[in-house]
Structure formats: structure tokens, C-alpha cells
N, C-alpha and C positions, 0 to 999 in steps of 0.2 A: 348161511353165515357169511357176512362180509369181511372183506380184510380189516375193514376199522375194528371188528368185535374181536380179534384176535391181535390184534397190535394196539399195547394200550399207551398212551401217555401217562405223568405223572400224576396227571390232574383225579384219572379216574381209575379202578379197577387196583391191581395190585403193582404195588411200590417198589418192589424188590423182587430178584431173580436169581440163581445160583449161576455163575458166572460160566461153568460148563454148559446148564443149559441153555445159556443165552449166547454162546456161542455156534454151539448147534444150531439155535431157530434163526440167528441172523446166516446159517449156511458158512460158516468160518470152515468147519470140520465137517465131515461127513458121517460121522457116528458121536455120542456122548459120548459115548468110551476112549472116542480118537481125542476127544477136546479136555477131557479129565486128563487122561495121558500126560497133554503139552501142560497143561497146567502145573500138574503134579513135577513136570519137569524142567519148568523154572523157561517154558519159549514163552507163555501169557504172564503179561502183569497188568495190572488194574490199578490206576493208580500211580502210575512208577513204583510200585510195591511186589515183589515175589508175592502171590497169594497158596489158597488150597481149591482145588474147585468147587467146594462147596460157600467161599464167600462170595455174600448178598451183593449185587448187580443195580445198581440206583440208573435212574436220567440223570445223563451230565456225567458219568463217569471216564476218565478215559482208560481205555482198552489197549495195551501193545501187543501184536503178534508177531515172534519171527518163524518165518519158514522159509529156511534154506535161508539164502544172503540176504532175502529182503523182511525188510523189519515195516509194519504195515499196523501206523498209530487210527486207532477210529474215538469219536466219542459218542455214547452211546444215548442215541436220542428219542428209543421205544422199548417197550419190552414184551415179547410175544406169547403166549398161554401154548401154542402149540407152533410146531413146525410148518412154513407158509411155501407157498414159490418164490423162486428168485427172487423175482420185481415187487413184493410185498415185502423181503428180507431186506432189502434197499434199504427201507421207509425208517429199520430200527437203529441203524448208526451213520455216521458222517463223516469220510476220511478227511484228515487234519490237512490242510495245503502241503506242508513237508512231506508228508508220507506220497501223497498223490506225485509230487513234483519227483521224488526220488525214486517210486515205483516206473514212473515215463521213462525216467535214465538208463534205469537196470532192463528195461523191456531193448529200450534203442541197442544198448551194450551188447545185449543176447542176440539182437535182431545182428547188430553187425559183425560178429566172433562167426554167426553161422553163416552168414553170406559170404564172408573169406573161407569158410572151412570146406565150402561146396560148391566155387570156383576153381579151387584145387583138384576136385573131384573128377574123375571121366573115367573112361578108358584106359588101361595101361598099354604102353607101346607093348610089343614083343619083348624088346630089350629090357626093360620094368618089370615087366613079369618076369622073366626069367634072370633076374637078379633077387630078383624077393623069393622066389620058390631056395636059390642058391641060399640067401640071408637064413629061410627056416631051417631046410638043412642041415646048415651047420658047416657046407663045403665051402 
């Protein structure tokens, strides 16, 4: 079976997909269970619409995900019969330029919060330690 007979377009094969499980087979979530869950709880909309996970999943659709701070818009430009590899999961959506542009920001943001936070980091003198031991204490 090749990746084309599992990833269909619009043209051919079937039209419509439950929005959980086309979450899942683009690799969004790691379980249906995980992807029904964010649905059910208002992190996926389809649409700019609140859905259910069981609403029908078209080409052309657009998709919003948040998780954690970043909010990650795709449009949805395959639909898959079963669950594929990574680089075949590619093929089934398209992030939107904003989403891409704002993901790069939050990535730098995280990248540079933790390179100040591990600069700070080393060894404690003598005197450091033995100010923090006094700090737990309590003396």
C-alpha cells in the first residue's frame, strides 16, 4: 500500500472525516482519546467554530489547535483512511503563514528564557550553599 492510497484528496475516495480522527492520522495527538478530549474541551475549533469530535472534516477546512500558549491554525488539505508516518502526515494539512510566523517567535522566546536561565546555573560557592541550607532551615 502506498502513501497515495491512504491519503485521499477531494477528488477521490471519501469526502469527509470525523475531526478526532483526522486529527489523530495528521499526528496532532497521540491517542483518539487525547484528540476527542481537546475537542470536547473547547482547545480544537474547525472552522472558527467550537465543534464535537465527531464533526465531518472536509478539504479546505480550517483547523485551530491550542496547546499550552501556542495556538497552531492548519488548513486541512488531505484526509487519511488510517494512521501514516510523520512525513506522509505532512501531506494532510498546511500551516497558515501566521501560525508558522508566531510558532518561530514562541520557539526563539523559550529558546532565549532558557539560555539566561542556564547561565545562571553552576556551582554554588561555599557561602551559597550555606546560605540556602540556613534559607530551608528556617535559622
Amino acid at each position: 500500500m502506498t502513501p497515495d492510497d491512504t491519503i485521499r484528496k477531494a477528488a477521490d475516495g471519501p469526502t469527509e472525516t470525523r475531526l478526532d480522527r483526522w486529527l489523530w492520522t495528521a499526528r496532532f495527538f497521540k491517542t483518539r482519546g487525547l484528540a476527542a478530549e481537546a475537542v470536547a474541551g473547547g482547545l480544537v475549533h474547525l472552522n472558527d467554530a467550537r465543534t464535537k469530535p465527531a464533526k465531518s472534516t472536509r478539504v479546505g477546512d480550517t483547523v485551530s489547535i491550542q496547546r499550552g500558549e501556542l495556538l497552531t491554525v492548519v488548513v486541512v488539505r488531505g484526509l487519511a483512511t488510517q494512521r501514516r508516518p510523520a512525513p506522509e502526515a505532512l501531506l494532510l494539512y498546511e500551516e497558515t503563514e501566521a501560525s508558522a510566523l508566531a510558532r518561530t517567535a514562541y520557539v526563539e522566546r523559550r529558546r532565549e528564557t532558557a539560555a539566561g536561565r542556564f547561565e545562571r546555573l553552576g556551582r554554588p560557592t561555599k557561602q551559597a550553599r550555606r546560605e540556602s541550607i540556613r534559607m530551608r532551615r528556617g535559622s
